[in-house]
C-alpha positions as CSV (number, residue, x, y, z in Angstrom):
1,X,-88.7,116.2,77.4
2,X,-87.7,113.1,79.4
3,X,-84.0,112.6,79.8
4,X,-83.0,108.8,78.6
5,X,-79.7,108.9,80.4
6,X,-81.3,109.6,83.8
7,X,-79.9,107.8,86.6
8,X,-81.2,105.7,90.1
9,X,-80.2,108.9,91.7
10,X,-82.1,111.3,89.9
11,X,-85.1,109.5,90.6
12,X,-84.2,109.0,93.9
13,X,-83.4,113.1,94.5
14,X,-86.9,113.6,92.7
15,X,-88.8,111.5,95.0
16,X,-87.3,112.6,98.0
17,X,-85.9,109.5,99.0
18,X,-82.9,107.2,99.0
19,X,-81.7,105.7,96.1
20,X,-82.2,101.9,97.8
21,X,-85.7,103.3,98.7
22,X,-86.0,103.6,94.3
23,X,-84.5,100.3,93.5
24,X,-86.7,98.2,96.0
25,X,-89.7,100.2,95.1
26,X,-88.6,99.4,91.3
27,X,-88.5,95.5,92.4
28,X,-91.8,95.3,93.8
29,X,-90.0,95.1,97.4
30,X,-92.8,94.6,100.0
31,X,-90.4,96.6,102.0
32,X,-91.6,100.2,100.2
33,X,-95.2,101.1,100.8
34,X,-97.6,100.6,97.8
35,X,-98.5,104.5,97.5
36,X,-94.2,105.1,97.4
37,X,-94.1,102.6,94.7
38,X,-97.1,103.8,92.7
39,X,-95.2,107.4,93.0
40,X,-91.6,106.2,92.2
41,X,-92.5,104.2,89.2
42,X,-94.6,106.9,87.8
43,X,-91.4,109.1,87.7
44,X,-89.2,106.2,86.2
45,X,-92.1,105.9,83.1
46,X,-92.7,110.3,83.1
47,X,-88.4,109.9,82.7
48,X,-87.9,106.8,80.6
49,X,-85.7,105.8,83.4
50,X,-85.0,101.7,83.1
51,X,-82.9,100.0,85.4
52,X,-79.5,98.4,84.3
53,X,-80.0,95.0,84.9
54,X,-76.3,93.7,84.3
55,X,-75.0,96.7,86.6
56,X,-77.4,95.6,89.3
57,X,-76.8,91.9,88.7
58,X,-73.2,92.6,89.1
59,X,-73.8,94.5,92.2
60,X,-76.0,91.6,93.7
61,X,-73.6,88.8,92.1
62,X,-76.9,87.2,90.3
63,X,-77.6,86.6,87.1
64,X,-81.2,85.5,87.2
65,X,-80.0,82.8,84.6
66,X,-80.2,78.9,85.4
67,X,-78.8,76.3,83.8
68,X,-80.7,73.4,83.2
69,X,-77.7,70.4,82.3
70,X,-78.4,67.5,79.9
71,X,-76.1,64.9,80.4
72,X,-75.6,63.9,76.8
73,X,-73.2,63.3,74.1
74,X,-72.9,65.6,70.5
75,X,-74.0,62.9,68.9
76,X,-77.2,61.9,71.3
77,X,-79.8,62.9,68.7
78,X,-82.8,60.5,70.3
79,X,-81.9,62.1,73.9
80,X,-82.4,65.6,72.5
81,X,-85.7,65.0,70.4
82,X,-87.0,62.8,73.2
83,X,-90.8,64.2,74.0
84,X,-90.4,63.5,77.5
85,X,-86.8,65.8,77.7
86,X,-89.0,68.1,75.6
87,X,-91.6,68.5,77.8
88,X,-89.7,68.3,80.5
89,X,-87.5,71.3,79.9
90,X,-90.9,73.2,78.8
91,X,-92.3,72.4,82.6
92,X,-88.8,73.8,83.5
93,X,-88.7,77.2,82.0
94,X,-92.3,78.0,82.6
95,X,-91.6,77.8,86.3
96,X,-88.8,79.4,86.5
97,X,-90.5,82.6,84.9
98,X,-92.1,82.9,88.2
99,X,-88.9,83.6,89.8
100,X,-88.3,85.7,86.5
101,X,-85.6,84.1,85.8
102,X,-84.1,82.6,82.0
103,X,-83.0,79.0,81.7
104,X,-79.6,78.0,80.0
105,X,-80.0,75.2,78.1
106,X,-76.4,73.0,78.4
107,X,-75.4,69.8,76.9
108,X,-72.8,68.3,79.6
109,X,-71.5,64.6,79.4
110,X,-69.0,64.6,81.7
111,X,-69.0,67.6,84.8
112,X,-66.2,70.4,84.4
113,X,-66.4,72.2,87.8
114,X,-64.8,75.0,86.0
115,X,-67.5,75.6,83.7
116,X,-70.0,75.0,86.7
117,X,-68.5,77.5,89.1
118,X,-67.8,80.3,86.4
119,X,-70.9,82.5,87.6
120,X,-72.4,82.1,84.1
121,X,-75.7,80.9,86.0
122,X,-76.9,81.3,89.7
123,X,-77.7,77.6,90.0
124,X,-77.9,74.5,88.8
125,X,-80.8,71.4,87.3
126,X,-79.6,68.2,86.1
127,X,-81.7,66.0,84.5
128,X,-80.6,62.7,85.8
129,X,-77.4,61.6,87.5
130,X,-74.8,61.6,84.5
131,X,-72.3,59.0,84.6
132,X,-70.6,59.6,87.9
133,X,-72.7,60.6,90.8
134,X,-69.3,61.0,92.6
135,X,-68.9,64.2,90.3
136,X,-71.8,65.5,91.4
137,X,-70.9,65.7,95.1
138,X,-67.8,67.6,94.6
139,X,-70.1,70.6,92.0
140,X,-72.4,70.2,94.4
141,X,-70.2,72.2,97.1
142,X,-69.5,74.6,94.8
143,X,-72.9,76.3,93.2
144,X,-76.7,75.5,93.8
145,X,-77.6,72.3,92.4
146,X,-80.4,70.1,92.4
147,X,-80.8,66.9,90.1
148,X,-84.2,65.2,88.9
149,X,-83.4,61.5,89.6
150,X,-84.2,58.7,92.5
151,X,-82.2,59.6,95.9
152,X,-78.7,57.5,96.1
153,X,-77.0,55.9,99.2
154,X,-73.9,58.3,98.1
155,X,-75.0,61.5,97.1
156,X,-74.5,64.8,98.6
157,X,-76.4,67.0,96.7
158,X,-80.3,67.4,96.6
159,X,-82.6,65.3,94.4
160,X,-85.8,65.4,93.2
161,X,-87.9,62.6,91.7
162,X,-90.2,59.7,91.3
163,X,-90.2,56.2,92.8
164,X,-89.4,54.3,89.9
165,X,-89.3,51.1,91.7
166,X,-92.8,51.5,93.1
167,X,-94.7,53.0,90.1
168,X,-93.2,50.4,88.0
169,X,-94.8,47.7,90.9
170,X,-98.2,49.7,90.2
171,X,-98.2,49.3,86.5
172,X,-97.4,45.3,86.3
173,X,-99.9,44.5,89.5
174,X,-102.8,46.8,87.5
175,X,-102.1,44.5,84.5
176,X,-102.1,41.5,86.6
177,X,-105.4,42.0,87.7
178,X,-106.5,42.5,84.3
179,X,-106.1,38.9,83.9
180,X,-102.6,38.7,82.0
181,X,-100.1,36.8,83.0
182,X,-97.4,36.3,79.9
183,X,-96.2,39.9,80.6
184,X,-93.0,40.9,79.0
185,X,-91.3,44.5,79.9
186,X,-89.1,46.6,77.5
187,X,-86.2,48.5,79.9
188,X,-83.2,50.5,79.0
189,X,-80.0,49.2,79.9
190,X,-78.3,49.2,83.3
191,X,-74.9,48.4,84.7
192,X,-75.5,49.7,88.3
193,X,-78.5,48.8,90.7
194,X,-79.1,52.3,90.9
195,X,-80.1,53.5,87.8
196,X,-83.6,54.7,86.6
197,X,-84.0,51.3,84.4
198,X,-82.9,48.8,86.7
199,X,-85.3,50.1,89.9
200,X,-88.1,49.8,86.7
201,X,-87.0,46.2,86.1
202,X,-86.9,45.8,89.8
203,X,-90.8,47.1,90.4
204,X,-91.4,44.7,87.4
205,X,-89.8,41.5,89.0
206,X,-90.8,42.4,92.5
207,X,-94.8,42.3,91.1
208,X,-93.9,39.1,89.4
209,X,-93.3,37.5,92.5
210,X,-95.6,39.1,95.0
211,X,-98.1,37.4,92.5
212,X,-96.4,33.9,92.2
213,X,-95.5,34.0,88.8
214,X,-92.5,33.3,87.4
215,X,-89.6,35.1,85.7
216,X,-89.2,34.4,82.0
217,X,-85.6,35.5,80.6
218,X,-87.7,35.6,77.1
219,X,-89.9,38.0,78.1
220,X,-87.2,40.6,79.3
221,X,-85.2,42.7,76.4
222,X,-83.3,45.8,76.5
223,X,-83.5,48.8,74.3
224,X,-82.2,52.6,73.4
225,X,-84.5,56.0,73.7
226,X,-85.3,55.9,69.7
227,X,-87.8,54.5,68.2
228,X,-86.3,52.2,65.8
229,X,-84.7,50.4,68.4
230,X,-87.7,50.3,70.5
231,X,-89.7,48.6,67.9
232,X,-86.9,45.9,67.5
233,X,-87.1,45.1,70.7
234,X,-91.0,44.4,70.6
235,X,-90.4,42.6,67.8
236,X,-87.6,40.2,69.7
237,X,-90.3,39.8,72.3
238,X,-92.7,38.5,70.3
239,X,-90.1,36.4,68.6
240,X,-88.9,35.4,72.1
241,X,-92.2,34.7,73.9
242,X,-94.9,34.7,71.2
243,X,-97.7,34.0,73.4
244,X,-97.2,37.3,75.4
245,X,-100.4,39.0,76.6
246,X,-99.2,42.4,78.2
247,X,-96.1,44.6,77.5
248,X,-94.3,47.1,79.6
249,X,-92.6,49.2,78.1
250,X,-91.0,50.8,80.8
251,X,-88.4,52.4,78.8
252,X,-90.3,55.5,77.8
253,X,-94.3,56.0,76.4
254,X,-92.0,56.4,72.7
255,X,-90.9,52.6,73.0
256,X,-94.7,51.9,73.8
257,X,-95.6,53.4,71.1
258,X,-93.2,51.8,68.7
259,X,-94.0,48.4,70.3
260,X,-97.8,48.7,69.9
261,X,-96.9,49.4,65.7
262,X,-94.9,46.3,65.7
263,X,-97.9,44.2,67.8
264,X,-100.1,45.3,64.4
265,X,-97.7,44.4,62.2
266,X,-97.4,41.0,63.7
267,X,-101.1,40.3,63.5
268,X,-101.5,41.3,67.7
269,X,-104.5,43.7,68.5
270,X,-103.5,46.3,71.4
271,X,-105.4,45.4,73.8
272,X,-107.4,42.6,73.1
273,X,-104.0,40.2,72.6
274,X,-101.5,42.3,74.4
275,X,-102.0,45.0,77.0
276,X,-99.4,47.6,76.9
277,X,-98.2,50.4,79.6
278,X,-95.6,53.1,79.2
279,X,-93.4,55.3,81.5
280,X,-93.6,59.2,81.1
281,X,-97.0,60.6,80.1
282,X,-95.7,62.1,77.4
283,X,-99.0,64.7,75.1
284,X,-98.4,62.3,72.0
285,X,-99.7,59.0,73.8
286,X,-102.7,60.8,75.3
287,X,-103.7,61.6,71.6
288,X,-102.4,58.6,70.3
289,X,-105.1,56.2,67.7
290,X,-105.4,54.2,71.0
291,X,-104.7,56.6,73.7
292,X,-102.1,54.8,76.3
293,X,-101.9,53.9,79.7
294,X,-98.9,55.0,80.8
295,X,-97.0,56.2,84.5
296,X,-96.8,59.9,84.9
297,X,-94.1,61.3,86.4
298,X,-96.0,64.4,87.3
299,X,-93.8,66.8,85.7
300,X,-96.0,69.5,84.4
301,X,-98.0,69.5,87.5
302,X,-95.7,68.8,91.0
303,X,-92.2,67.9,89.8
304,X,-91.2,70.8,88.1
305,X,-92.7,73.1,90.6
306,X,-90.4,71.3,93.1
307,X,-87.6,70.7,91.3
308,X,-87.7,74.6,90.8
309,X,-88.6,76.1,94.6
310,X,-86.1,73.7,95.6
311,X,-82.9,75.1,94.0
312,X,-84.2,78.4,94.8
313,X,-83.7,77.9,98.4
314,X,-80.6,76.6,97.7
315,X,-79.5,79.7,96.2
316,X,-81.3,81.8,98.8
317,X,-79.2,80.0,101.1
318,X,-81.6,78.0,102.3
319,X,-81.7,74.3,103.9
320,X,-83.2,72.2,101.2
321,X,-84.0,68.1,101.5
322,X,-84.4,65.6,98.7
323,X,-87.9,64.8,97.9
324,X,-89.8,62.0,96.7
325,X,-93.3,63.5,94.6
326,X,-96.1,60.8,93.9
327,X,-96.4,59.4,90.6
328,X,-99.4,58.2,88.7
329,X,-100.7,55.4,86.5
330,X,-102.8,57.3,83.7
331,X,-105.0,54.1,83.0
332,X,-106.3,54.5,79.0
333,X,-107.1,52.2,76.7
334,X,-104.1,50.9,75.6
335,X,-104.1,48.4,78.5
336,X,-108.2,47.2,77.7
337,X,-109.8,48.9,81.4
338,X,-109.8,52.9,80.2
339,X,-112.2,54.8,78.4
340,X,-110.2,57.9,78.8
């Protein structure tokens, strides 16, 4: 009957081999030949033998666990439900089960380097910058970390992420060749120029003026993730500026979505009065009433392939750069030129 308390070196001694031969062959090493491992792993299932993973983590200092920070408060209920962070953190763990590895889900406002370097985790994602960049560079020489976010001047640590300036540009240029020209934008609010929401505000001013039209204060107004808010601030707009003929709502696709309910309930048809565009790609707008155009960040298929391979060379000890992936304007019919 098989022993259950059998060891590496059993194995090892009933193979004929070392006991490293045993644990590479167990590991799929492409070191070990494929008829060694065949005849290794047969005796591991004929003796129920299964490795010790914490031993041999403890023994290779890995973990196989990675923690995947959200830079939110307790209390940051719209953050958390967010479909983008959602699906975001979906694209995450699915790629890191190619590496076999579990993801840590953490909740971190402000950085505590002693919680970083504890060796809970083997490295480290960040979804955006958090309040102090500066923080960043000092984790940064402590454990494997890469952050999805635009590059900054500052920074010392690897980032991965969109152009937000430029696929902002993209989405206000496709609707002014659609012919509108009173186009407001819904943004999040910004304190630094190098934030997510002002580079969006920036592609949106910069498209304004490469095609000579100008800047309306009314058409401009500021909002939070949730969808109550969102809708308020479509509803400012079209108190603001009520002949608007395009909205972007460059917030998230949930503050599109919001704005195009308070177009209807103001008598506006989406898109034959106002043509609206969101920012994520988000599953919800694609099956939306009125499916919506929207700018993809290319999560589910480049970014969080990336994002992952990238910290993995970090913690293989590997040079790793900051990279830039290409976006994409997902033109439905939410703006009045998709069929899609």
């Amino acid at each position: 009957m098989p022993n259950s308390k059998i060891t590496l070196a059993d194995i090892a001694k009933l193979a004929g081999v070392s006991t490293s031969t045993v644990s590479r062959a167990l590991t799929d090493s492409p070191q070990i030949s494929d008829p060694v491992k065949r005849s290794i792993k047969a005796l591991a299932r004929q003796h129920n033998y299964h490795p010790h993973l914490g031993a041999r983590n403890l023994r290779l200092r890995k973990t196989n666990v990675i923690g995947l920070v959200l830079p939110i408060e307790a209390n940051d209920a719209a953050t958390l439900s967010n479909p983008f962070v959602l699906e975001f953190v979906g694209a995450v763990g699915l790629e890191l089960r190619q590496y076999e590895c579990n993801l840590l889900l953490l909740q971190e406002r402000i950085i505590n380097p002693q919680l970083w370097n504890s060796g809970l985790v083997d490295g480290y994602l960040m979804l955006g910058h958090g309040n102090d960049p500066r923080l960043l560079n000092e984790v940064s020489g402590l454990v494997p970390l890469v952050v999805w976010g635009n590059r900054l001047a500052e920074q010392q640590y690897v980032t991965v992420g969109v152009d937000n300036t430029d696929l902002a540009r993209q989405a206000v240029e496709h609707l002014i060749q659609l012919g509108r020209r009173r186009i407001g934008i819904i943004v999040g609010t910004f304190g630094a120029n190098n934030t997510e929401s002002y580079l969006r505000y920036r592609g949106y001013c910069q498209a304004l003026s490469a095609a000579g039209l100008n800047y309306d204060p009314a058409l401009v107004v500021f909002t939070e993730f949730d969808a109550n808010s969102a809708y308020c601030a479509a509803r400012q707009i079209l108190d603001q500026a009520p002949q608007i003929d395009a909205l972007f709502a460059a917030h998230s696709d949930v503050v599109a979505l919001a704005a195009i309910q308070a177009l209807g309930q103001a008598g506006r048809r989406v898109p034959q009065d106002v043509a609206v565009i969101g920012f994520d790609n988000i599953s919800l707008g694609m099956h939306f009433g009125l499916p919506l155009t929207t700018v993809s960040q290319e999560v589910q298929s480049t970014g969080a392939r990336v994002l992952v391979k990238t910290l993995m060379q970090l913690i293989a000890g590997e040079p790793a750069e900051s990279t830039t992936i290409a976006g994409k304007l997902m033109v439905r019919q939410s703006c009045g030129a998709g069929t899609s």
